[in-house]
Structure formats: structure tokens, C-alpha cells
C-alpha positions as CSV (number, residue, x, y, z in Angstrom):
1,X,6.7,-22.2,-7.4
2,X,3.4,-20.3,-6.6
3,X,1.9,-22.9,-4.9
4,X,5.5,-23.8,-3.0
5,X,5.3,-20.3,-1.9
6,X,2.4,-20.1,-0.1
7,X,-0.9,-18.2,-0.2
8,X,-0.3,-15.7,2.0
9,X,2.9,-14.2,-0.4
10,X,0.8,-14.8,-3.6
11,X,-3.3,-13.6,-2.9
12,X,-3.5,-10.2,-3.8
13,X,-1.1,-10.4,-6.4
14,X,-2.6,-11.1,-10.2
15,X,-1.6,-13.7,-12.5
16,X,-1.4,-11.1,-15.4
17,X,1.4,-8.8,-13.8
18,X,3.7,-11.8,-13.5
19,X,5.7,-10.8,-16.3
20,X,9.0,-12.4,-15.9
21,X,10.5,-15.6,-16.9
22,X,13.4,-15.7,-14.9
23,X,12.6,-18.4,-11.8
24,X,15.0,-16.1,-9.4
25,X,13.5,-12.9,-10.3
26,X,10.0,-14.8,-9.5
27,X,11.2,-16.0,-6.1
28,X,12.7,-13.2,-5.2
29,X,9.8,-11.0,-5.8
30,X,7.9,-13.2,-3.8
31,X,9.6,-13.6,-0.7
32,X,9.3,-9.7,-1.2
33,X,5.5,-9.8,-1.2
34,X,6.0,-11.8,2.1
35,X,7.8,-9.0,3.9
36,X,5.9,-6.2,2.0
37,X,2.4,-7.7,3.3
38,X,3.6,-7.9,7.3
39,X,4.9,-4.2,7.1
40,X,9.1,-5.4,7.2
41,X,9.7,-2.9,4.2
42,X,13.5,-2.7,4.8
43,X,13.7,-6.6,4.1
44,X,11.5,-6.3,1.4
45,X,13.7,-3.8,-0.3
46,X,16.3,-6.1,-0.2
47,X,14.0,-8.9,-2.0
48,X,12.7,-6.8,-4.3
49,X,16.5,-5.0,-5.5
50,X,17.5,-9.0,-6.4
51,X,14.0,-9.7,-8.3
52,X,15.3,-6.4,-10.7
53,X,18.9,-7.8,-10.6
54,X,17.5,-10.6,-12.2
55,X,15.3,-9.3,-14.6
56,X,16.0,-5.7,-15.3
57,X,12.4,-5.4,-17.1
58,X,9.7,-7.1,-14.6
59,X,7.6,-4.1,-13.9
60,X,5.5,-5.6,-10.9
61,X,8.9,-5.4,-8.8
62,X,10.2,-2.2,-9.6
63,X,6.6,-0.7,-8.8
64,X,7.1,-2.3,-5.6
65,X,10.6,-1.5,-5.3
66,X,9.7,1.7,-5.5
67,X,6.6,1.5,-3.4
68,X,9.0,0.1,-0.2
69,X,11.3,3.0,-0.7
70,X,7.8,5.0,-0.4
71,X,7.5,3.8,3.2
72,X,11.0,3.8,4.2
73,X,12.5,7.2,2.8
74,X,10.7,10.9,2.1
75,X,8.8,11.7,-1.4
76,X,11.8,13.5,-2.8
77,X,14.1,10.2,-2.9
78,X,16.6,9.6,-5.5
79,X,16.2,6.2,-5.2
80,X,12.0,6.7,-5.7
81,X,12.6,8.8,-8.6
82,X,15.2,6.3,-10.0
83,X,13.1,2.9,-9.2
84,X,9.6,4.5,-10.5
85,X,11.0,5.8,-13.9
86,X,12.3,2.2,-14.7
87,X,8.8,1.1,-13.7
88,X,7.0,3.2,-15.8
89,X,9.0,2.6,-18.6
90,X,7.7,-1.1,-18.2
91,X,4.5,0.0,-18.1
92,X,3.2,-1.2,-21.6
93,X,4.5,-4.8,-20.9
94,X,1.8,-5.1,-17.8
95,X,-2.2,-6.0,-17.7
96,X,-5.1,-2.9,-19.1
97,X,-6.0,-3.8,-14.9
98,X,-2.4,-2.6,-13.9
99,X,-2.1,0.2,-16.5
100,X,-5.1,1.9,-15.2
101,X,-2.4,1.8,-11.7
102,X,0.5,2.9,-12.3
103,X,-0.7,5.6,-14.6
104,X,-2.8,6.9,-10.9
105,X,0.7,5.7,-9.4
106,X,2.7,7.8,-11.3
107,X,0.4,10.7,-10.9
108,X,0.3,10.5,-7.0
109,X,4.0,10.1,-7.1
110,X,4.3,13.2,-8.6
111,X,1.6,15.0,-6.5
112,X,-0.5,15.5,-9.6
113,X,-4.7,15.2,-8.8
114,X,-4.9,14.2,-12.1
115,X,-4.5,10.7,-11.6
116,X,-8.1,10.4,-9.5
117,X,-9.7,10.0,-12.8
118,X,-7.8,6.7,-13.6
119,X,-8.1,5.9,-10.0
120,X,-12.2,6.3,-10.0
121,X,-12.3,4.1,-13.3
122,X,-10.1,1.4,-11.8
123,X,-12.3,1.0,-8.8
124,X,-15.5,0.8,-11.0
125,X,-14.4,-1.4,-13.6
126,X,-12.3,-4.0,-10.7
127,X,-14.4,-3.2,-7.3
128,X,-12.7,-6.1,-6.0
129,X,-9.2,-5.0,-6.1
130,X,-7.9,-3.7,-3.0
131,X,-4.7,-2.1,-4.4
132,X,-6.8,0.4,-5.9
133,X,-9.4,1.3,-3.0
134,X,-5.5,2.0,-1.1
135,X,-4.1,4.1,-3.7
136,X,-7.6,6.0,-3.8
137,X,-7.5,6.4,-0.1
138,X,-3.3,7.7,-0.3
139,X,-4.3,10.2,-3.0
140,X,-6.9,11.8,-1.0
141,X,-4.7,11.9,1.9
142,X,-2.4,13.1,1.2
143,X,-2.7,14.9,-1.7
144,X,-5.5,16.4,0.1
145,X,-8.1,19.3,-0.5
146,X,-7.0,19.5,-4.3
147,X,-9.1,16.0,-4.4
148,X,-12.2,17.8,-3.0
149,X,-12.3,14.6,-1.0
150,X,-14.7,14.2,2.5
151,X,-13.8,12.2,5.2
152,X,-16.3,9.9,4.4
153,X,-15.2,9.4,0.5
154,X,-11.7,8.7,2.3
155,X,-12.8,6.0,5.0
156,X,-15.1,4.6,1.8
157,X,-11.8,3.8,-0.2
158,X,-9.4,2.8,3.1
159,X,-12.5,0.4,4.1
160,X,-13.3,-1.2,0.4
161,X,-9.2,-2.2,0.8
162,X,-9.1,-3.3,4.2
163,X,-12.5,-5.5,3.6
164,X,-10.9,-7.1,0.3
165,X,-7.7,-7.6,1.9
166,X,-7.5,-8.3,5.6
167,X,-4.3,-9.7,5.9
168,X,-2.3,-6.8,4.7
169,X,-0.6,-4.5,7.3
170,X,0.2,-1.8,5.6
171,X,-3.5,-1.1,5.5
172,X,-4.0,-1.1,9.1
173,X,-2.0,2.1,9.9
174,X,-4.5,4.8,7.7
175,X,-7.3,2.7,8.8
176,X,-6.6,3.0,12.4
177,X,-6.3,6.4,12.1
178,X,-9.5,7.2,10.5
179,X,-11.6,5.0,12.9
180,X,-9.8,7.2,16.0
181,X,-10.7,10.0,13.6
182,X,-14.6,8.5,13.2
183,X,-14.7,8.7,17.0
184,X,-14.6,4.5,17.2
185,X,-12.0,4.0,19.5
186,X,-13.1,0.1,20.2
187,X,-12.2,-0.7,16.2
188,X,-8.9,1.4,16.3
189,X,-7.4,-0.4,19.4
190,X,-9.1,-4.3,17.3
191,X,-7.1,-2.7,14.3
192,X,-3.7,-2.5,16.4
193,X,-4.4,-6.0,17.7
194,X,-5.0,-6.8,14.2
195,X,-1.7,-5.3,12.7
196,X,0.2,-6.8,15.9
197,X,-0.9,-10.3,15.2
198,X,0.5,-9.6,11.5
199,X,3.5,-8.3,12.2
200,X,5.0,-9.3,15.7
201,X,5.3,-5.4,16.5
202,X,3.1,-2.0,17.1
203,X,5.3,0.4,15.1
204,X,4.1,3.3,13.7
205,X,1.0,3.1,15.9
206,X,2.5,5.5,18.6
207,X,0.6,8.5,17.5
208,X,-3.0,6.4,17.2
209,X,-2.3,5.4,20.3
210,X,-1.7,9.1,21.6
211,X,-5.1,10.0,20.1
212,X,-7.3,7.8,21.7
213,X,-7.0,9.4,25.1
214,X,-6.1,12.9,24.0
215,X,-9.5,13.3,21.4
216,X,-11.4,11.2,23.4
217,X,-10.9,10.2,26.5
218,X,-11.5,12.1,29.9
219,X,-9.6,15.2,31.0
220,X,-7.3,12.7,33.4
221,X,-6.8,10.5,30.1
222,X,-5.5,13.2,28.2
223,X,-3.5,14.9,30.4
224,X,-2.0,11.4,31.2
């Protein structure tokens, strides 16, 4: 079923947080991934709701379940709240790789700094595992100077995950922002062709775009 899925659903996500044996639950989840990974959260909600109808207990889903919700409704959602309790209460059934996660998960949900220590572990101990550079990079941002994070540590983390993961759009948007922010206008506008080419559209780019001109164009740029 994996392999009649197709790559691009299946790359980024580990063998060892498959945890279900229910076939539907599987391809829904999966055809979730597909929609998560090209930025079409709303559809991938909807995947995601009938991978948890099936199986009630298959933590991966609700984690991104809830992580969908993240992009598509504000932190206080009832529906967040709801969605990452059930996850965490799955949390013994997934890998020591995903623990280290959604323990930082949980944390940044929750606006709680305390989760960068699990978060700095992860990275050392799996340097090549993009989810964690990204939720790194997110807790910095925007649980902000309580981190104690620099620009620099920030664009470290958002570049680690875009580098290990290029195809995944949800990246592009933070990392688009932080080139405008490093003054490298040339990558930002490669980064929207980037994220257009992924996902058919540029939205949520409308204040990058903005940007460019005003922070660094010429006074008839900006006031355009």
C-alpha cells in the first residue's frame, strides 16, 4: 500500500510511527500526508478525521489532525485542544524518535519554552529529521524572546528542515520570510517559485511579497 501510494505521500514519514493495522485508517492517513505536504490543509483535515474514524488510537494522525487544525484555525481551538489531548494520550504507543516530538509538540502547543530541551536533543540525536529542525524553528518564532533565540539560531533550524525536506510546502512560507528578513530577496522570490510549483497557488505569500519592495527596494518601490 506504501509503495501503491507513492513516494511523495510516504518520504518524510517513518516506518516506526505507523502504528495502525486498520488498511483504511492507513490510506486515509496517507492521502492526508498528500494534501498536508502541498499546503491543502482543509482537504487534509478531512483525510486525516477518517484515518481517526477508523482507528480511534493511531497517534501519527491525530498529531496531524491536530497539526492541520494548527494552520487552519487560531491557537485557542477547541478542536486543537480536543485532537492534541487524544494524541498525547497515544503517546506511549509511538517510536523513543517520536516521543522526543510530541513531548516538544505538546509543549509549544501550550506555549511552554520548556519543550526546547527535548527539541535540542531531538535534533542531536536524529540531525536528519526535518520535522524536528521545523518545530525548533516554530518554537522560536513564535514563542519568541523566552527562547533567548537569534535570528541566526532561527534561519539555522528553518534551513536544516528545508535542506532535508525540499518538497514540503509548509516550509517554504517561514523560510521565505527569513531570507526577505536576511536581506536575500533573489532566494525569497526562488522560494515562492518553489512553493508555487508545489502547490498550484501563492497563498499566504502576500505579505513576503509586500516586503520585498517595502524593506528593500527603492523609495518608488516601496511607495508603489
Amino acid at each position: 500500500l506504501l509503495i501503491a501510494t507513492g513516494s511523495s505521500a510516504v518520504d518524510q514519514v517513518q516506518a516506526e510511527t505507523i502504528t495502525t493495522h486498520s488498511l483504511p485508517a492507513l490510506r486515509e492517513f496517507l492521502a492526508g500526508e498528500s494534501f498536508y505536504r502541498r499546503g491543502d490543509f482543509a482537504q487534509a483535515v478531512q483525510s486525516y478525521e477518517r484515518a481517526v474514524g477508523e482507528d480511534s488510537t493511531f497517534a501519527i494522525a491525530l498529531v496531524r489532525l491536530t497539526e492541520a487544525y494548527g494552520w487552519l484555525e487560531s491557537s485557542n481551538s477547541e478542536r486543537i485542544a480536543e485532537y492534541s489531548a487524544k494524541a498525547l494520550a497515544q503517546r506511549d504507543r509511538m517510536s523513543p524518535r517520536y516521543q522526543f516530538l510530541i513531548d516538544a509538540w505538546d509543549a509549544y502547543n501550550r506555549n511552554d519554552v520548556s519543550g526546547l530541551t527535548d527539541l535540542r536533543s531531538a535534533v542531536q540525536k536524529y540531525p536528519d529529521d526535518p520535522e524536528a529542525w521545523f518545530l525548533l524553528a516554530e518554537t522560536y518564532i513564535h514563542l519568541g524572546d523566552a527562547t533567548y533565540a537569534s535570528l541566526d539560531d532561527i534561519w539555522d533550524a528553518l534551513d536544516r528542515a528545508v535542506s532535508l525536506d525540499p518538497d514540503f510546502a509548509p516550509y517554504m512560507i517561514h523560510y521565505g520570510e527569513h531570507q526577505v528578513v536576511r536581506g536575500d530577496t533573489a532566494g525569497a522570490r526562488a522560494t515562492l517559485e518553489r512553493y508555487r510549483s508545489l502547490t498550484g497557488e501563492d497563498r499566504g505569500w502576500d505579505h513576503i511579497q509586500f516586503a520585498i519592495p517595502l524593506l528593500w527596494g527603492t523609495d518608488d518601490e516601496a511607495r508603489a
